[in-house]
N, C-alpha and C positions, 0 to 999 in steps of 0.2 A: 537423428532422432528416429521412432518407431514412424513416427507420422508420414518421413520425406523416406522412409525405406517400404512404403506398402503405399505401390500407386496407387492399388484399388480403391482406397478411400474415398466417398466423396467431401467438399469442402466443409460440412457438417461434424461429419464422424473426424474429421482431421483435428476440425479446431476441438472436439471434446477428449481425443487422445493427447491433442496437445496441453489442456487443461491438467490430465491426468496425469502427465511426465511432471509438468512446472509441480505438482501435490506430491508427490513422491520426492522430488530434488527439496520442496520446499521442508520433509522432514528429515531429508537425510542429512542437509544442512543444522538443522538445529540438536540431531539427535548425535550428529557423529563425535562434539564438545559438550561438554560445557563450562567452556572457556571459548565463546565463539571467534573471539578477535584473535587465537593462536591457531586458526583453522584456516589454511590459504585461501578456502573460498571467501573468506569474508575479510579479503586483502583485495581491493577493488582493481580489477583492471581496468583503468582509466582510460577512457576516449570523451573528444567535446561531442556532447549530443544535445539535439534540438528537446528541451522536456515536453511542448509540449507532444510531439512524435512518441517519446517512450510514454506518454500518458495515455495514446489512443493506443496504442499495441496492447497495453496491460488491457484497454477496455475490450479489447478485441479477445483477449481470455475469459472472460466471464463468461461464463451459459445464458443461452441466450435470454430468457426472461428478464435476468439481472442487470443486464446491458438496457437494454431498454427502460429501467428504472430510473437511471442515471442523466440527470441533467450537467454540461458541461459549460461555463464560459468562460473562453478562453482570457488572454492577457493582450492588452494594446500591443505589445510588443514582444516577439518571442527573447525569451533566454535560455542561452547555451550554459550547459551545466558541465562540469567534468566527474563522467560517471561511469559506473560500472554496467549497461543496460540492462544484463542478466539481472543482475541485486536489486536495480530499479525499477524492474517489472515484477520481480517479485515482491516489492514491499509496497509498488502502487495495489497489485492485486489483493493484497492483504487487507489494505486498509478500506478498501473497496468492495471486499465482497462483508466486512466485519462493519459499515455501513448498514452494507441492504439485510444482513442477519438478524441484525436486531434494531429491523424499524415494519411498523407495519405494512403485510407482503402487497400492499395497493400506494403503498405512499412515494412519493420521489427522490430520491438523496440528490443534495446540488455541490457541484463540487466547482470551485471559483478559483482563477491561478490570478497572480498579479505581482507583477516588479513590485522587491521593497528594500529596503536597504537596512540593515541590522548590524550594530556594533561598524559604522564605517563600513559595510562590506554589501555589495550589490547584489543581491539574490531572489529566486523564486520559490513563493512561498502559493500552498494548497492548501485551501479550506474546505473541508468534507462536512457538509450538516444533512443530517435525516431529523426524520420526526423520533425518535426513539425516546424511553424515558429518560430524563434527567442523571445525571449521575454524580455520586458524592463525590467529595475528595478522594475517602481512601478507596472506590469505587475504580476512578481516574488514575490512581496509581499501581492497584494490584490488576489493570488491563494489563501493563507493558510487562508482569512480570513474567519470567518462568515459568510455565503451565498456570499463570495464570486464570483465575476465572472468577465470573459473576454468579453471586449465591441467589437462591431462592426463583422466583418466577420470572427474572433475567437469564438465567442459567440457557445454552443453546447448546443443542452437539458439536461436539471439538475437543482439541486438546489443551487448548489453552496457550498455542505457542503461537499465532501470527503474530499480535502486535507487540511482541518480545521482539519476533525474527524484525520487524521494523525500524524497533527502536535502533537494532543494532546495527540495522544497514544503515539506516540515515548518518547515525554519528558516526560512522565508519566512511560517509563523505563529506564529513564537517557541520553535518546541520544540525535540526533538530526535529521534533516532532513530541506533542502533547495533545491533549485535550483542553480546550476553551473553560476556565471555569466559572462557576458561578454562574449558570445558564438558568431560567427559570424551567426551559424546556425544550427537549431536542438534545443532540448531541451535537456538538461542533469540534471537529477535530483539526488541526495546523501542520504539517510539515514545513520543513523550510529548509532550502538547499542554496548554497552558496553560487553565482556566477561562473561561467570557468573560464581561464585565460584565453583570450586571443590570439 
């Protein structure tokens, strides 16, 4: 990468070039289909990884303010995932920084991991909640889409593709990922990824 070819860097300037490589790969990925599951990047190369490791990396992407917003507790017990880490940090990063974008820039987002088991199958699952406002059904469903976006005084700059590129990474390692409905207030978002073999 540009970051580990220009020693001069220091540890600052490294991590915000290296933000800026992951924003680039993150459009070139969704722009280069659209049909992204016929696009080999989005054919996981699978290794067992500790989640929550690719969870603190992805935090370790965020600029720095944004990090600091973020409350973290972890899970009794770690779970090993089979995943692709590249896909993985980039759909933690996504959902992560589309958190702290729309919730007030003084408030906390918490994000909770915890063993659960879903359909027979052992897996870890991420709960994301900010203060943000509430949001509809079809609010909740035109997030994931394709340039998706939020109308009216929701509306933030962007393209409208991260929580598409998410959707499509998650179910591209068997999981899932949605919005909590029926919130009075806040947003609560869920990922869920399946256990990986031993």
């Amino acid at each position: 990468t540009l970051a580990e070819e220009d020693g001069g860097l220091g540890p600052e300037e490294s991590s915000r070039l290296r933000t800026l490589e992951q924003s680039v790969e993150r459009l070139r990925l969704l722009l280069s289909s659209d049909a992204p599951s016929a696009d080999p990047v989005f054919r996981p190369q699978l290794s067992r990884e500790a989640f929550t490791g690719v969870l603190e990396e992805a935090l370790g992407l965020l600029p720095g303010p944004g990090a600091a917003r973020i409350r973290v507790q972890k899970a009794s017990e770690e779970i090993f995932v089979d995943g692709d880490r590249r896909l993985l940090n980039l759909a933690l990063l996504n959902v992560f920084e589309n958190a702290l974008r729309y919730s007030p820039e003084d408030s906390i987002v918490n994000v909770a991991l915890k063993r659960t088991y879903e359909s027979g199958r052992v897996g870890q699952e991420l709960m994301v909640e900010n203060e943000g406002a509430a949001l509809s059904g079809w609010e909740q469903e035109q997030a994931f889409e394709k340039y998706g976006r939020l109308r009216g005084g929701r509306a933030k700059a962007g393209l409208g593709l991260g929580l598409f590129l998410v959707r499509q990474i998650v179910t591209a390692h068997g999981g899932r990922v949605g919005f909590e409905p029926d919130r009075p207030s806040g947003v609560g978002l869920t990922m869920w990824l399946p256990e990986g073999n031993a």
